[in-house]
C-alpha positions in Angstrom: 54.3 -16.6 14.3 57.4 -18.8 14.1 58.5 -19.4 18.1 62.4 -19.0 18.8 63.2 -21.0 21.3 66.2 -20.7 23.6 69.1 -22.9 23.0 70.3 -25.8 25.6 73.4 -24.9 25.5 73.1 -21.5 27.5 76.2 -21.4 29.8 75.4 -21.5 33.3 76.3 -18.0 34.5 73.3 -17.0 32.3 70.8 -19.4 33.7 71.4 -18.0 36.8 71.0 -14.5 35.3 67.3 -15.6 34.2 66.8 -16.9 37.3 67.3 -14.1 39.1 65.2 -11.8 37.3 62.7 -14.3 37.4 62.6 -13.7 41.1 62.4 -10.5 41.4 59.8 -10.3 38.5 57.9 -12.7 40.3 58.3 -11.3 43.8 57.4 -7.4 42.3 54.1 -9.3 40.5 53.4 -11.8 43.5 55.2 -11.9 46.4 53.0 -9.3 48.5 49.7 -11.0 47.9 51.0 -14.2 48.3 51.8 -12.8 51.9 48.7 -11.2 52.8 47.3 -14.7 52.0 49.7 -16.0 54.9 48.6 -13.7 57.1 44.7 -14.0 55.9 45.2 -18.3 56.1 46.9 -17.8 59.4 44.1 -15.8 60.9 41.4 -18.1 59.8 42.9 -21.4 61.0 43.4 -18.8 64.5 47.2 -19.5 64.7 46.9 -16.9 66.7 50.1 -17.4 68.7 51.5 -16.9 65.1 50.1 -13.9 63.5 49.5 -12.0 66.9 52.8 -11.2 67.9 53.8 -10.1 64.6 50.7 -7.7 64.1 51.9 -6.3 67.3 54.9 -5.6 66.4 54.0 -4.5 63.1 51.7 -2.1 64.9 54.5 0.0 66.5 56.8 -0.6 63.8 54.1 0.8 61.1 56.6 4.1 60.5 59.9 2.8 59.8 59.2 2.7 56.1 58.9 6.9 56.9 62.1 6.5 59.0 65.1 5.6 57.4 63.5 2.1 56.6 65.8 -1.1 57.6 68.2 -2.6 55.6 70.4 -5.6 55.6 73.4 -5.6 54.1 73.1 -9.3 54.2 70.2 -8.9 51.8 71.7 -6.9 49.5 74.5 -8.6 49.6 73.1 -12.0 48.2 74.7 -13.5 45.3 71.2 -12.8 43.5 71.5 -9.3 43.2 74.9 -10.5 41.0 73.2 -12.3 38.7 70.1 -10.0 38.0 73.1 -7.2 37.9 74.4 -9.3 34.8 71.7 -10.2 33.4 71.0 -7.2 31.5 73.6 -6.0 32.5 72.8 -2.6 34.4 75.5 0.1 34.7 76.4 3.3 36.9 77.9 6.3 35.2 78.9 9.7 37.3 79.5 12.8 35.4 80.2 15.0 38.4 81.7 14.6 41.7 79.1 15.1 44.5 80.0 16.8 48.3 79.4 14.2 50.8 78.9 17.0 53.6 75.8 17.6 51.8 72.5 16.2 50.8 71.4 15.5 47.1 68.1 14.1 45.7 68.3 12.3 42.6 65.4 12.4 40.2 65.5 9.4 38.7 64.1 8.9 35.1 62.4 7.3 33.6 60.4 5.4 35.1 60.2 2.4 32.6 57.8 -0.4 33.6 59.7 -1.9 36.9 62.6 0.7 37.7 64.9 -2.1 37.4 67.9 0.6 36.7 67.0 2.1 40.2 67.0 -1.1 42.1 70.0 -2.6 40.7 71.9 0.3 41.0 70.8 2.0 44.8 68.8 -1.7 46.4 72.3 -3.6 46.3 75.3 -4.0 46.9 76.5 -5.2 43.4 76.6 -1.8 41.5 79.7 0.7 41.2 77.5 3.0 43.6 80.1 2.7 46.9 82.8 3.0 44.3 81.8 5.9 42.7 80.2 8.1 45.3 81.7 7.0 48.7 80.9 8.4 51.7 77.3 8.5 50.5 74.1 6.6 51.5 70.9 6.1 48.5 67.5 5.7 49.7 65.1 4.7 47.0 61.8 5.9 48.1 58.7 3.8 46.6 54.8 3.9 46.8 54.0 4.2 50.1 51.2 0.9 49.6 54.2 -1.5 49.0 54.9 -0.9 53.0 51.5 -1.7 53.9 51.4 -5.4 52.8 52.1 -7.2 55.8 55.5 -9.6 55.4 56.2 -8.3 52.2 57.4 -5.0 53.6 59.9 -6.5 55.8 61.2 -8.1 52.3 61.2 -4.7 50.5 62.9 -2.6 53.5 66.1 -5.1 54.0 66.9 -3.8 50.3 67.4 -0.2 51.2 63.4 1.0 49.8 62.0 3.7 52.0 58.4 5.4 51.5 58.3 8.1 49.1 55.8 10.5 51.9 56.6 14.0 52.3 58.0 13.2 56.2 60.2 10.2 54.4 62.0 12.3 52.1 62.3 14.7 54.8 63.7 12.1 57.2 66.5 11.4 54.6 67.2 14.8 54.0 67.6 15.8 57.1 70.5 13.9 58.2 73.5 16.7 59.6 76.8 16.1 58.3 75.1 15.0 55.0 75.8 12.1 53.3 72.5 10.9 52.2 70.7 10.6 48.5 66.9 10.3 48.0 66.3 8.4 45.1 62.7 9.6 44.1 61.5 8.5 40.4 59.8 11.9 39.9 57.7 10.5 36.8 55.5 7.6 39.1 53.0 5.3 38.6 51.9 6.9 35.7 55.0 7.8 33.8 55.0 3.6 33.6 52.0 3.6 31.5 54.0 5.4 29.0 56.9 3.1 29.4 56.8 1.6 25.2 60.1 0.9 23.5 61.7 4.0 21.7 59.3 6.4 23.7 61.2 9.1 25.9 57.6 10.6 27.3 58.5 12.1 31.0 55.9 13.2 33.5 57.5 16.0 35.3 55.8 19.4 34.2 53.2 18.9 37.3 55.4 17.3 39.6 56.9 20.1 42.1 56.8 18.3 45.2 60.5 17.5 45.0 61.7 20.8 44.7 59.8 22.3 47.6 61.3 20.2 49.4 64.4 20.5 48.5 64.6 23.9 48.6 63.2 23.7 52.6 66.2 21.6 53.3 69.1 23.2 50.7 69.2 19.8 49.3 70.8 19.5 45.7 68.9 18.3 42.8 70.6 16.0 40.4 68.7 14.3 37.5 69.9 11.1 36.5 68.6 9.7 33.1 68.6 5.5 32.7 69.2 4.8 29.1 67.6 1.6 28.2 64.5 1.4 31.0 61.9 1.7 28.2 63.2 -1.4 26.5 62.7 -4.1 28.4 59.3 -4.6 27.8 56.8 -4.1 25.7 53.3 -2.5 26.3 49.8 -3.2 24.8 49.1 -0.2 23.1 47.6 2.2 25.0 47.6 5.5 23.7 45.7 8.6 25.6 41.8 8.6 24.8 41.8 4.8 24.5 39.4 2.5 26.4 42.7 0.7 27.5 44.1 3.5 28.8 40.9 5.1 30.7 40.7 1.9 32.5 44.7 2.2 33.7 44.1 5.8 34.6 40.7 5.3 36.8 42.7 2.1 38.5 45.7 4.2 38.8 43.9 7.0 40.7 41.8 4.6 42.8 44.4 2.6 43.8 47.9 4.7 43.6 49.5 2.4 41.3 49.3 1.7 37.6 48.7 -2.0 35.8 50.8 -1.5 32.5 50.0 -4.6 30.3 53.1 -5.7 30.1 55.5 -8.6 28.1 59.0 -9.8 26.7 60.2 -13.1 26.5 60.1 -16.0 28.3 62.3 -18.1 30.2 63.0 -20.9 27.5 61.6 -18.9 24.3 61.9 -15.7 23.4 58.8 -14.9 21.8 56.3 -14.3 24.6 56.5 -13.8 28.3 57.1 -11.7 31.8 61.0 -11.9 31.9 62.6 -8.4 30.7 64.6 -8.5 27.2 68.5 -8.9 27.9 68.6 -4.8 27.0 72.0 -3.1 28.6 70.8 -0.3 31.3 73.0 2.6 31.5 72.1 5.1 34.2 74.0 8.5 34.2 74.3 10.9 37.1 73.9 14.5 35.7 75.6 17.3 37.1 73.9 18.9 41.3 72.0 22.1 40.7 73.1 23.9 44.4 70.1 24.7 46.1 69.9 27.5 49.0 67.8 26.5 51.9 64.5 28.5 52.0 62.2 27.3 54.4 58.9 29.4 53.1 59.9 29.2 49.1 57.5 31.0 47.3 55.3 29.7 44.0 58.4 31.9 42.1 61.2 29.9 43.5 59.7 26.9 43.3 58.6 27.4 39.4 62.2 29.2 38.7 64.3 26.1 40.2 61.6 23.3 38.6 62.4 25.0 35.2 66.2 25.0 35.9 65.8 20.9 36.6 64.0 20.2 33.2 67.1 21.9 31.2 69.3 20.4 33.5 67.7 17.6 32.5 67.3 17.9 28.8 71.4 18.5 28.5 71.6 15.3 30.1 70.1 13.4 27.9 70.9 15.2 24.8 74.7 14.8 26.0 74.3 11.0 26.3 71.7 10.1 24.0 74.5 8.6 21.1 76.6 6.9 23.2 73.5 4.6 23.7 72.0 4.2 20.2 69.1 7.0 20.5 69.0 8.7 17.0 69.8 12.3 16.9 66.1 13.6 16.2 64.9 11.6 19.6 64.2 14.3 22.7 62.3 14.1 25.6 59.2 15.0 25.6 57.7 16.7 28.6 53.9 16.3 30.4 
């Protein structure tokens, strides 16, 4: 296989692209075990006067992730966020005007391999989201283990990331006055393992959670379809049945979160590697299905409104699908 190789004379703007998605590559793949190792280090040298105070702290702080998290505009204001932005670049697209007296969760799809349409677009401050829905706040609620990793979580939460627990989505939803979005991608850890180039698999047929609970606090649902997540990398092939895949599956369930075998390009060729391809990102914000507050809504409501998401859904993407390059025969297919 003939390697390509990047050219030297890439202009600088897009050396700083790559070099922000190299960092948040790296910090999704390393960071949090390279801070449990600070913490593990600390403890055995007994810096005690180091990692003593903060496990105190981090004691009675263990719920904010379930809380509203803590964010820093600061952080999501860094030039970084820019950059990675660009890189691909990502885009926001609204299709209906949201209320911001009310509350809306978003079901983001899909989930790709990273859910870098989700983080550029609701972790910073770089994307047309304050532009285009003002008045509004977007919490994107992740894997509740990414919050257990000492340091690490106080990285994650100064983005805007919340917990994606039953009494976090609650928390956001709660808010009087409205003016809050959960950002929930519905499909999970192991929509990603499905996440191969040109594949529009969805895992959603099982996944009801959401709408109870959005029907116990009259929250609108809106879908919101990324065009372009499933392209930035490329998966070993897995397909159901395979030994490959058992293995992700049995790991997936024991430890809540899926290992895709992953790759792209790299940073100076483009033949082989961890960064994402340079694939545009277009994420479009459907049209809110009003929900009625029920606080006891029966198995009936529940199905009725859950079917009412998936063609909600479906028109979405079948609405878009050309303007990004999907061929007309492509549809979503449902698990």
């Amino acid at each position: 296989m003939k390697v390509e190789f990047a050219p030297l004379n890439i202009p600088l703007a897009r050396r700083l692209q790559t070099a922000a998605v190299l960092q948040w590559v790296l910090s999704f793949l390393l960071l949090a075990q390279v801070c449990i190792g600070i913490i593990v280090i600390l403890i055995i040298h007994n810096y005690w006067f180091l990692y003593v105070p903060y496990m105190t702290w981090l004691y009675f702080d263990w719920r904010t992730p379930e809380q509203g998290g803590r964010r820093s505009n600061w952080v999501r204001s860094w030039t970084v966020w820019r950059y990675f932005k660009d890189y691909f670049p990502i885009h926001l697209i609204k299709t209906w005007d949201l209320d911001p007296s009310h509350n809306y969760i978003f079901g983001f799809h899909p989930h790709g391999v990273l859910v870098a349409g989700a983080f550029g677009n609701f972790c910073t401050n770089y994307s047309d989201f304050e532009q285009l829905f003002p008045g509004f706040t977007a919490y994107l609620h992740v894997l509740p283990f990414w919050f257990r990793c000492p340091l690490f979580r106080e990285y994650l939460m100064s983005s805007g990331p919340v917990s994606v627990s039953k009494k976090s989505v609650s928390h956001v939803l709660s808010k009087e006055g409205g003016g809050n979005i959960s950002v929930i991608v519905l499909g999970g850890a192991e929509e990603s393992l499905d996440a191969h180039p040109g594949k529009f698999t969805l895992f959603i047929r099982q996944r009801k959670g959401f709408v109870k609970i959005a029907l116990t606090h009259g929250a609108s649902l809106v879908p919101v379809f990324s065009f372009g997540e499933n392209e930035l990398f490329k998966q070993v092939n897995n397909p159901e049945g395979s030994w490959l895949r058992t293995v992700q599956e049995r790991l997936q369930k024991i430890m809540g979160f899926a290992l895709p075998l992953f790759h792209a390009r790299g940073i100076f060729q483009y033949n082989f590697g961890l960064m994402p391809y340079r694939k545009p990102i277009h994420t479009v914000v459907g049209r809110p299905i009003p929900v009625h507050q029920t606080l006891h809504p029966t198995t009936e409501q529940i199905e009725e409104l859950h079917h009412t998401y998936m063609e909600e859904l479906k028109k979405l993407f079948e609405a878009h699908k050309r303007k990004y390059g999907i061929p007309e025969h492509e549809t979503l297919i449902f698990k």
